[in-house]
N, C-alpha and C positions, 0 to 999 in steps of 0.2 A: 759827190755821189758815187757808192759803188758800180762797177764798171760793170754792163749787162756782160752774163755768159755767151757766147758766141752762137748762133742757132745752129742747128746741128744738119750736115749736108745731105742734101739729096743723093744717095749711091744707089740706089734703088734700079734708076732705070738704064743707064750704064752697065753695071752690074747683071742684071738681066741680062740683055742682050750680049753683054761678053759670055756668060755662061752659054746661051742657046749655041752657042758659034763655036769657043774654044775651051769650052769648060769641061770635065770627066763625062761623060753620059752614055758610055758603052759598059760600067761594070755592072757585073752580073745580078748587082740588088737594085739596080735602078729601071726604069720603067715599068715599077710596080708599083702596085697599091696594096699588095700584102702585106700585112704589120707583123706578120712570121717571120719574113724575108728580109726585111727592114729592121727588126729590130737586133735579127741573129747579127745581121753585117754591124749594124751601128756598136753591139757589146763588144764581139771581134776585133772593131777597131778602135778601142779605147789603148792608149798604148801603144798599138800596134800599124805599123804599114801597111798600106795597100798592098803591095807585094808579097807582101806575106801573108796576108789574110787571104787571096784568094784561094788558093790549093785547099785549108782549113776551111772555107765557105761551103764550097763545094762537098767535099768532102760528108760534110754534117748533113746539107741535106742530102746525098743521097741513101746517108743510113737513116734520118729524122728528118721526112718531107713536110712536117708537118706538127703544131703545138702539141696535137696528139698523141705524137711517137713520141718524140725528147719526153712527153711527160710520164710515158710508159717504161720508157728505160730506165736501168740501174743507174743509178750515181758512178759505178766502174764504168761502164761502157762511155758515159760523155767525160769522163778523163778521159778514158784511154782516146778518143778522137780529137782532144784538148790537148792532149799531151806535144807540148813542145813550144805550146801559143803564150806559153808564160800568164802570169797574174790567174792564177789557178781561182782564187774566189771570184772569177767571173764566171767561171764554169761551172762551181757551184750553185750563185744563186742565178745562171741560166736556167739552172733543172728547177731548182726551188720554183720559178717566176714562172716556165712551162705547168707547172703542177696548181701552182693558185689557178690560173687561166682558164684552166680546165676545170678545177675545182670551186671554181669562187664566178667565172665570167663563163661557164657551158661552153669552153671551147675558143671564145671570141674575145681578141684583144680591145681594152675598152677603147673607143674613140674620142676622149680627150687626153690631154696631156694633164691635169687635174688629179685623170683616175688612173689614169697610166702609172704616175708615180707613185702611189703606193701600193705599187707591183719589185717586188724583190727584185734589188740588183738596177732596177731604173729610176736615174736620178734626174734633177732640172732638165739637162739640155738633153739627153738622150728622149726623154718624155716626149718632149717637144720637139725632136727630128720625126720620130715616129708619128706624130700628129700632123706637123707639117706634110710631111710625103704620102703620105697615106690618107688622113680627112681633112686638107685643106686647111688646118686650124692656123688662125693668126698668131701667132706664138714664135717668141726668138728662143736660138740655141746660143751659145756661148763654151762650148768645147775649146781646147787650147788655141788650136788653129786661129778660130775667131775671135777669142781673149786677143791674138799676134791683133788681127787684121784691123779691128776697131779698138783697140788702144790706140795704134800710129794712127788711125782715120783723125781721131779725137785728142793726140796728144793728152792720152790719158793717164798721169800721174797717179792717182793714187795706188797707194799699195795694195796689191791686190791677196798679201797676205791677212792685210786687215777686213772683217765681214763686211764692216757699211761701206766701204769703196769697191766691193764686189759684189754690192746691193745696186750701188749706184752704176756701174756699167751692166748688171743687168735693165736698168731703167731705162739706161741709152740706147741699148741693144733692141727693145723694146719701142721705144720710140720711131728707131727708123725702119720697122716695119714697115711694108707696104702695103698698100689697099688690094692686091690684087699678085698674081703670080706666085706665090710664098713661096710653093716645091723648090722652084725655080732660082729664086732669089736665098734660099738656105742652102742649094746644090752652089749657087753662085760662092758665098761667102766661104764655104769647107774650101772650093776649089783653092781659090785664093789663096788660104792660108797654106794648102798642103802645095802649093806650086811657085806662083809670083811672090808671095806676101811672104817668104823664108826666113827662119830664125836670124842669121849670117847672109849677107849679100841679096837684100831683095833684088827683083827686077822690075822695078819702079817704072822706068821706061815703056815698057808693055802694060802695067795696069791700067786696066779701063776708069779704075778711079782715084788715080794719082795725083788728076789737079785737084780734089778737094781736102785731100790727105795734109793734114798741117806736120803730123812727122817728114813725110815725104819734101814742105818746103822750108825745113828747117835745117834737114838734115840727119836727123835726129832718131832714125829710125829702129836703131840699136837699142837705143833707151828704154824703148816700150816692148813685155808690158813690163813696169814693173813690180816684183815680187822680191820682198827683204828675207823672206823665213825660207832658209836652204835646211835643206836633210841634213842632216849628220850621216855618214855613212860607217859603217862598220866593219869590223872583218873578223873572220871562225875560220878554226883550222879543224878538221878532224881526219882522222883514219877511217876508210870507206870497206867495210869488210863486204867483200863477194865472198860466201859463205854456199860451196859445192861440191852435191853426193849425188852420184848420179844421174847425171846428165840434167838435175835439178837446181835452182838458185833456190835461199834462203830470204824471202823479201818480207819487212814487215811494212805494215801501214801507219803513215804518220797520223798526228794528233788533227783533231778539228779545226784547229786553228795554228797561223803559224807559218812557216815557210813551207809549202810547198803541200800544204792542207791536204788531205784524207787520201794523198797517191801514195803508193806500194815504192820502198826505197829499199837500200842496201843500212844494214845498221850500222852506226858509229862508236868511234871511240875519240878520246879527244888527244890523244897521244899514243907513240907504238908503244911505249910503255904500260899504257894503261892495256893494250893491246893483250903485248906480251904474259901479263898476268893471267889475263880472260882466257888465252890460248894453250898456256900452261898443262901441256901432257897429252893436246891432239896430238890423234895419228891423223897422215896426209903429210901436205907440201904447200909452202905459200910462195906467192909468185905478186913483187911488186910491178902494177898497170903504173904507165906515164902519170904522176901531180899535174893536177891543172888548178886555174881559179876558174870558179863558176861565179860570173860578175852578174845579181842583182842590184836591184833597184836603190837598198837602200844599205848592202850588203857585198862584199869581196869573200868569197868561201875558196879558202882553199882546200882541198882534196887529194886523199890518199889513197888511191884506190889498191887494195891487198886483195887478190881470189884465193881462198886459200880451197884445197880440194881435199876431203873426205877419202878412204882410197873405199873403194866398190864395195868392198867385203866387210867394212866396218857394219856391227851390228846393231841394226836398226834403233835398237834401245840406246847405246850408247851416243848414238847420233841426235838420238830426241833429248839427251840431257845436255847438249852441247845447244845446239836449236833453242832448246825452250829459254835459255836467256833471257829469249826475246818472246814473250805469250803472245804480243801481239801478230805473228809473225806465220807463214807457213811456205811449204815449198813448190813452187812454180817447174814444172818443163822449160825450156827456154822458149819456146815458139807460144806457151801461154803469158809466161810474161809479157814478152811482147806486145802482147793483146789488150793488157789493162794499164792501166794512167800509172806513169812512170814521169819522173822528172824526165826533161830533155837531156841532161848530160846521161843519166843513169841508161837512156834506151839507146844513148850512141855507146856507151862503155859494151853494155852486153852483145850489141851486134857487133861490136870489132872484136871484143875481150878475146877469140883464138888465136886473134895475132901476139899474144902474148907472150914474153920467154917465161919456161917456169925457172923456180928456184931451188932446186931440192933439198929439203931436211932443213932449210936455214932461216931465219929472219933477215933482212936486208933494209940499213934506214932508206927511206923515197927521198929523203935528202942530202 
């Protein structure tokens, strides 16, 4: 006879009362029942730290207190307050999803997790934290954290690169729902994963549900979860022109899609060669900034960052046929730029860029 599956542990009430006691329960999105509040924090921290997300929390709402502002804003103003939080299409379909809300629910975020989801930019488990914290609803999350935490609970092998065994931990996940406390018992499970329950070096010792944890008596705790399909990563080298005539930068806006979607950049080249071509007969001076690599997700960019400077007097025409290269592109003051969604590296370059030695009359490789 096949061997019955193992019934699946009680964490539920453990779990609870570790959370009431030593769990998160001071940051700033919690003890609410607002699904503004909740769900700003829950996109924020997709990817992203605790620590990092607060300053960024805050921030947002004191310029967007509310579905109604974020949805009355321009698409520049929530970059430029996004700007540095990385994974840029969050902040995109943040505005898009404030804008149905308004548009589609009068304002009011809906109260299932059902209808939640087919709200831009909110998927499975996000749905369903917002519903749990906010209306009670019985419903499991399954975000990374907790992918960590009930895999080791369950010694759960399969691949979670494959859909049906990502089906099937959502069934699990599902199952040990409780009758009762949910808020409680979903704040429970994040904790866990973002503190005891760690990638590297759990603290098994301290978990409140350690003795049910079959990775924990196995040993085995490294293993989980596991996932066979790794990124390929990549790497792009270009030349970063800062392109300036007085007291002005030349920023164009990138495409809709893509690395670093619809924020205001410096334009490229992919060589100083190809450079050199393009530059072929400015008047002015260029001045090679420190290469750095700007390390994404799935991406190693390295960067060349050249200011080259206009001199005052060049006339205005001859500067627009130098600029228009770029149609998509126009000229910012520097304290405007600052103002609208810039990559992160690009709004530290411009707030340091005076520390810069120039270079007079010459080209100089960055390597």
């Amino acid at each position: 006879m096949p061997s019955r599956p193992e019934p699946l542990p009680d964490i539920a009430t453990p779990l609870v009362a570790w959370q009431r006691t030593h769990g998160r329960n001071t940051l700033p999105w919690q003890n609410t029942r607002d699904p503004y509040r909740v769900w700003l924090s829950e996109i924020m921290l997709q990817q992203t730290q605790v620590t990092t997300v607060l300053g960024y929390y805050e921030r947002f709402l004191q310029r967007f207190p509310d579905v109604d502002a974020l949805a009355a804003a321009s698409q520049s103003d929530v970059f430029a307050l996004w700007s540095g939080l990385g994974y840029y299409s969050r902040a995109r379909n943040l505005h898009r999803c404030a804008q149905a809300v308004v548009a589609e629910h009068c304002g009011r975020f809906p109260d299932s997790s059902a209808a939640l989801i087919t709200l831009p930019g909110i998927g499975r488990s996000t749905a369903a934290a917002i519903a749990a914290f906010c209306f009670g609803e019985r419903v499991a999350i399954l975000d990374g954290n907790v992918k960590r935490v009930l895999t080791r609970m369950l010694a759960f092998d399969g691949d979670l690169a494959e859909a049906k065994h990502e089906r099937a931990l959502w069934l699990a996940a599902t199952q040990l729902l409780p009758g009762r406390d949910i808020d409680r018992y979903t704040q429970g499970l994040m904790d866990l994963g973002a503190t005891l329950c760690s990638r590297r070096a759990p603290a098994c010792l301290q978990c409140p549900v350690c003795a049910p944890c079959r990775a924990a008596k196995t040993g085995t705790q490294e293993r989980y979860p596991v996932k066979t399909r790794k990124l390929k990563r990549g790497t792009r080298e270009h030349v970063w022109l800062w392109l300036q005539w007085r007291d002005r930068v030349w920023l164009v806006q990138r495409p809709d899609t893509g690395v670093w979607a619809g924020l205001w950049s410096l334009p490229e080249f992919d060589s100083t060669e190809d450079f050199d071509r393009a530059a072929a007969g400015w008047p002015g001076q260029g001045e090679w900034l420190g290469s750095f690599t700007h390390v994404l997700t799935h991406l190693d960019w390295r960067l060349h960052p050249l200011r080259w400077t206009l001199p005052t007097r060049t006339a205005s025409s001859r500067v627009s046929r130098i600029a228009n290269a770029w149609l998509n592109g126009r000229w910012f003051e520097l304290k405007d730029a600052l103002a609208v969604g810039l990559p992160a590296p690009l709004r530290r370059l411009l707030s340091q860029g005076t520390r810069a030695q120039s270079v007079e009359g010459k080209m100089i490789s960055p390597r």
